[in-house]
DSSP file (Angstrom, degrees, kcal/mol; ACC not computed):
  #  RESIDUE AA STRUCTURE BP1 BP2  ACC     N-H-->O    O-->H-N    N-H-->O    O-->H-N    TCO  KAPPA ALPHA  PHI   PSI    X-CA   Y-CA   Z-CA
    1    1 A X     >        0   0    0      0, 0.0     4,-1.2     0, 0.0     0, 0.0   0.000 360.0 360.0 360.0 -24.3   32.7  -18.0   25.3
    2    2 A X  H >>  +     0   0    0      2,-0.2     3,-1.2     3,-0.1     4,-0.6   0.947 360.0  59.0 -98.4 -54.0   30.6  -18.2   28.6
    3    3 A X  H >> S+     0   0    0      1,-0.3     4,-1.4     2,-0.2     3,-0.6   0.861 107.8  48.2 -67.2 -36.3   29.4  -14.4   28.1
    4    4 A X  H 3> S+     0   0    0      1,-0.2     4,-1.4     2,-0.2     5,-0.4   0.901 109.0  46.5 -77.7 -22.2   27.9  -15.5   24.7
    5    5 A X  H << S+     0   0    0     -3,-1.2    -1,-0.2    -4,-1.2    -2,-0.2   0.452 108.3  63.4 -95.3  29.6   26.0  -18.8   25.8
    6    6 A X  H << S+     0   0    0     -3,-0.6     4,-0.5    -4,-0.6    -2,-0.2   0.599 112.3  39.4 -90.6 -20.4   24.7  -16.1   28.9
    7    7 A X  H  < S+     0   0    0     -4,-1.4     4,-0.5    -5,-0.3    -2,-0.2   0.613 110.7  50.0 -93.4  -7.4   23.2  -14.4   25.9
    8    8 A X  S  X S+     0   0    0     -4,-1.4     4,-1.5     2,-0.2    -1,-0.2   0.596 114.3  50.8 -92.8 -19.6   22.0  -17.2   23.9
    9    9 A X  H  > S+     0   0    0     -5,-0.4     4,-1.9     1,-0.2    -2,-0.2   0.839 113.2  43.4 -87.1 -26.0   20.3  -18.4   27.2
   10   10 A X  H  > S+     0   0    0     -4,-0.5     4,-1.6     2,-0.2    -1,-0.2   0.670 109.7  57.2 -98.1 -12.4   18.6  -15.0   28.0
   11   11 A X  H  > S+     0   0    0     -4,-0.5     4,-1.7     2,-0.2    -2,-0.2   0.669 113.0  42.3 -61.7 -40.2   17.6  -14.7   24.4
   12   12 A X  H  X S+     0   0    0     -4,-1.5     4,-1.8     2,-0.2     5,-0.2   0.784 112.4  50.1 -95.2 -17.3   15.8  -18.0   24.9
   13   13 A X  H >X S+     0   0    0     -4,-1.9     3,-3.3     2,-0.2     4,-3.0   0.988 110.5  55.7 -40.6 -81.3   14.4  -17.3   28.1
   14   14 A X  H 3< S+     0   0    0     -4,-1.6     5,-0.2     1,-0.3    -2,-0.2   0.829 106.2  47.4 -41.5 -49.2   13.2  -14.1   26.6
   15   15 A X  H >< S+     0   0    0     -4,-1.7     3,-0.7     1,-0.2     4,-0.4   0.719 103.8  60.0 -83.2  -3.9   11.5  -15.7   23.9
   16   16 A X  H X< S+     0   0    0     -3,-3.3     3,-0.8    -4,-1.8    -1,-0.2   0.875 105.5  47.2 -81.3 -22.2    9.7  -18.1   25.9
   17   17 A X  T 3< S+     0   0    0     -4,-3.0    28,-0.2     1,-0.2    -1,-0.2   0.224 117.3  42.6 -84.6  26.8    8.0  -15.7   28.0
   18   18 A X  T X  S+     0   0    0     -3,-0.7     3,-6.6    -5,-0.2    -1,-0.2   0.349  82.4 120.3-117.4  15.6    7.0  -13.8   25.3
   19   19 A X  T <  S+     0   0    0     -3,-0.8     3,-0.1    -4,-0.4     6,-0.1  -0.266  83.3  23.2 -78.5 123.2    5.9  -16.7   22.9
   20   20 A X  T 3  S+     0   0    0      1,-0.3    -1,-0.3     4,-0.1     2,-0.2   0.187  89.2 120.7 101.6   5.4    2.5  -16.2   22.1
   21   21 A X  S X  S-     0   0    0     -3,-6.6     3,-1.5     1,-0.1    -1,-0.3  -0.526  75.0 -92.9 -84.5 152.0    2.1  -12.3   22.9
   22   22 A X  T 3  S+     0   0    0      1,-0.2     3,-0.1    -2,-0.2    -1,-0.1  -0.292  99.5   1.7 -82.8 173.0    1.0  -10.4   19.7
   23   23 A X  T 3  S+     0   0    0      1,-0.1     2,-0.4    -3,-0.0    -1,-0.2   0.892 104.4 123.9  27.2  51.0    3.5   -8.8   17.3
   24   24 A X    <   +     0   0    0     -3,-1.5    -4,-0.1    -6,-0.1    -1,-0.1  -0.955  25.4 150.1-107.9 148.8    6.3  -10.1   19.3
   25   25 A X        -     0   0    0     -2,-0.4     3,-0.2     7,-0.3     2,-0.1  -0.288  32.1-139.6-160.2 102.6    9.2  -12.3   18.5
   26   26 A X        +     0   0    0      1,-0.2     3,-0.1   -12,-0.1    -8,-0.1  -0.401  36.7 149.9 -44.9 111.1   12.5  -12.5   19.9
   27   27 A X        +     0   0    0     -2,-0.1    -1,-0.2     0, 0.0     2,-0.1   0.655  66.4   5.7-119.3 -19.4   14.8  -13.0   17.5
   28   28 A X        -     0   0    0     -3,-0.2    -3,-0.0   -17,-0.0   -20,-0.0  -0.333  65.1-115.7-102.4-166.2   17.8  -11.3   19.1
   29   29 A X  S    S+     0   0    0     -2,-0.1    -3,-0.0    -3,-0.1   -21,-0.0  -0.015 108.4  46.6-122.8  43.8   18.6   -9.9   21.9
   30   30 A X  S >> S+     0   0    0      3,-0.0     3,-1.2     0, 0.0     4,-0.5   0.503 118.4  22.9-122.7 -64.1   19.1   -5.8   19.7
   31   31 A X  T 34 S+     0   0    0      1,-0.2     4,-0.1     2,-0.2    -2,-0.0   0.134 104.3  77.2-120.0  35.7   16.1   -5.2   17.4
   32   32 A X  T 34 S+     0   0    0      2,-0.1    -7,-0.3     3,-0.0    -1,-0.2   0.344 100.7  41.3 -27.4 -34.8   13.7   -7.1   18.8
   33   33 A X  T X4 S+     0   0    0     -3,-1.2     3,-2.8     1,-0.1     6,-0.2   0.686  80.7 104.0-101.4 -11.9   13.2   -4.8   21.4
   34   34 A X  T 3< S+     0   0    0     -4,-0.5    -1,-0.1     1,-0.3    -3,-0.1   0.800  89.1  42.9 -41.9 -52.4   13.3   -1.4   19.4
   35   35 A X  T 3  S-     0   0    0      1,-0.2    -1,-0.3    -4,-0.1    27,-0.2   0.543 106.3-126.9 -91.5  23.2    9.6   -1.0   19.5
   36   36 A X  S <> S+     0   0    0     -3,-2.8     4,-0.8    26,-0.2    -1,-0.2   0.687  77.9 110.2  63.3  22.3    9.0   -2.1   23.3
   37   37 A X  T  4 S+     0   0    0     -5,-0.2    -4,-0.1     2,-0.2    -3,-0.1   0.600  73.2  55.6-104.5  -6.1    6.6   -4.5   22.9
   38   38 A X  T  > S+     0   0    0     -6,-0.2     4,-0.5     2,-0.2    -1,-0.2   0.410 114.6  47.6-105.8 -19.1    8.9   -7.4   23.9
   39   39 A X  H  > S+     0   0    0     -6,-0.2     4,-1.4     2,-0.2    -2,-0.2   0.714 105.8  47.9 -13.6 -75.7    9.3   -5.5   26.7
   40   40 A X  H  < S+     0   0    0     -4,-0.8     4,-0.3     2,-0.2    -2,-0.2  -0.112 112.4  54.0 -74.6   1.6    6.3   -4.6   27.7
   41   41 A X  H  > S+     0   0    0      2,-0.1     4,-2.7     3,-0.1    -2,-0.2   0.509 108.5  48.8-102.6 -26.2    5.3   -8.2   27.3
   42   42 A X  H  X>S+     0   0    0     -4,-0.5     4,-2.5     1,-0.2     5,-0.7   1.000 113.8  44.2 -39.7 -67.5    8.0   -9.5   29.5
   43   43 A X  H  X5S+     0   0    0     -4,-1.4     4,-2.8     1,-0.2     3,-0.3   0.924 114.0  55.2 -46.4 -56.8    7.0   -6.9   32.0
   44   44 A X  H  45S+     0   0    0     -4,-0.3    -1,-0.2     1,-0.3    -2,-0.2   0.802 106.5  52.8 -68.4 -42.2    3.1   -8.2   31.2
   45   45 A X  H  <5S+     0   0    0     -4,-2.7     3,-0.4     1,-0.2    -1,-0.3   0.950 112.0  40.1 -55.0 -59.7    4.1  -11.7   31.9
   46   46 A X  H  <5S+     0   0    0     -4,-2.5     2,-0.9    -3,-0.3    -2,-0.3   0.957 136.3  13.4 -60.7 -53.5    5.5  -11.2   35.3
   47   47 A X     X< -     0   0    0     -4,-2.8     4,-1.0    -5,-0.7     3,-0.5  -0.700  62.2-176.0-138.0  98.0    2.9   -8.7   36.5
   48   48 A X  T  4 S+     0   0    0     -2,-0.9    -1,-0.2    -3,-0.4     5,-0.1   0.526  80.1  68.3 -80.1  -4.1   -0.2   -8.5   34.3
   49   49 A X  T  4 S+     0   0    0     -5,-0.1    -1,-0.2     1,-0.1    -5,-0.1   0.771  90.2  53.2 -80.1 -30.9   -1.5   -5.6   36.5
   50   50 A X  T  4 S+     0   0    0     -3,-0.5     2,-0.3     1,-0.1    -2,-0.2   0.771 114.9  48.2 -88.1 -37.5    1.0   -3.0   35.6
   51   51 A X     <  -     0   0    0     -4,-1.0     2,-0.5    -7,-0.1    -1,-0.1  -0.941  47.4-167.5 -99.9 123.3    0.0   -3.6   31.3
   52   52 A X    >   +     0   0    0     -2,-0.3     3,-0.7     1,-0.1     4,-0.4  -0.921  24.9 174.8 -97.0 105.6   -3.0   -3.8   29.8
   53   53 A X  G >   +     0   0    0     -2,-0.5     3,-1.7     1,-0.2    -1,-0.1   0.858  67.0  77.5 -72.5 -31.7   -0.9   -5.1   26.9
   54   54 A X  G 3  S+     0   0    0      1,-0.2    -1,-0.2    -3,-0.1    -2,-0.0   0.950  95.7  54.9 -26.2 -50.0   -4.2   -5.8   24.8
   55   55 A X  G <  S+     0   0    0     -3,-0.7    -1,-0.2     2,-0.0     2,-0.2   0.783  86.8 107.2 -64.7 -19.7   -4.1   -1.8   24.3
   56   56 A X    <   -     0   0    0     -3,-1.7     2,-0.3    -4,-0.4     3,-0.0  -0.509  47.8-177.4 -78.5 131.2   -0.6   -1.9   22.9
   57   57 A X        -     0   0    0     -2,-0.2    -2,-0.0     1,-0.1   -34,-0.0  -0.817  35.7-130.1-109.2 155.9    0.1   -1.4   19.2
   58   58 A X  S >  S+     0   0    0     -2,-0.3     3,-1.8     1,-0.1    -1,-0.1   0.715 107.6  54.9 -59.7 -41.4    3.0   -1.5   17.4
   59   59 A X  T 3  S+     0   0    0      1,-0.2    -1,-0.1    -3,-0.0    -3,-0.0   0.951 108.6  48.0 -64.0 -36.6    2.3    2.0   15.7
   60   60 A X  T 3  S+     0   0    0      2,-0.1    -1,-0.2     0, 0.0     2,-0.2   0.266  83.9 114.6 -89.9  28.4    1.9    3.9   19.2
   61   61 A X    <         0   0    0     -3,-1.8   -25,-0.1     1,-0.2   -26,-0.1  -0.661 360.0 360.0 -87.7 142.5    5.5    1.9   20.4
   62   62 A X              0   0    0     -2,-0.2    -1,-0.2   -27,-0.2   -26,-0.2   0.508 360.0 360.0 -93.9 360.0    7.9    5.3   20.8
């Protein structure tokens, strides 16, 4: 029971820090991330030097 509201709590973490990047939205915590961009806007939030996330498309996500 605890291990699922530690994921419902990092699920909503995660989607406030990415809430407002484009094509993002957390809705899980599995295929949400497939294409990296939720990712790479996490990472963008914390350190906006390391992404230029502007450049990022969905098509070029491996």
């Amino acid at each position: 029971m605890g291990e699922k509201r530690g994921m419902r709590a990092l699920e909503l973490w995660c989607r406030r820090v990415t809430d407002g990047y484009r094509n993002v939205r957390v809705n899980d915590m599995s295929s949400s991330w497939k294409d990296g961009l939720a990712f790479c806007a996490l990472i963008h939030h914390f350190r906006p030097d390391l992404i230029d996330f502007e450049s990022l498309c969905k098509e070029n996500m491996l």
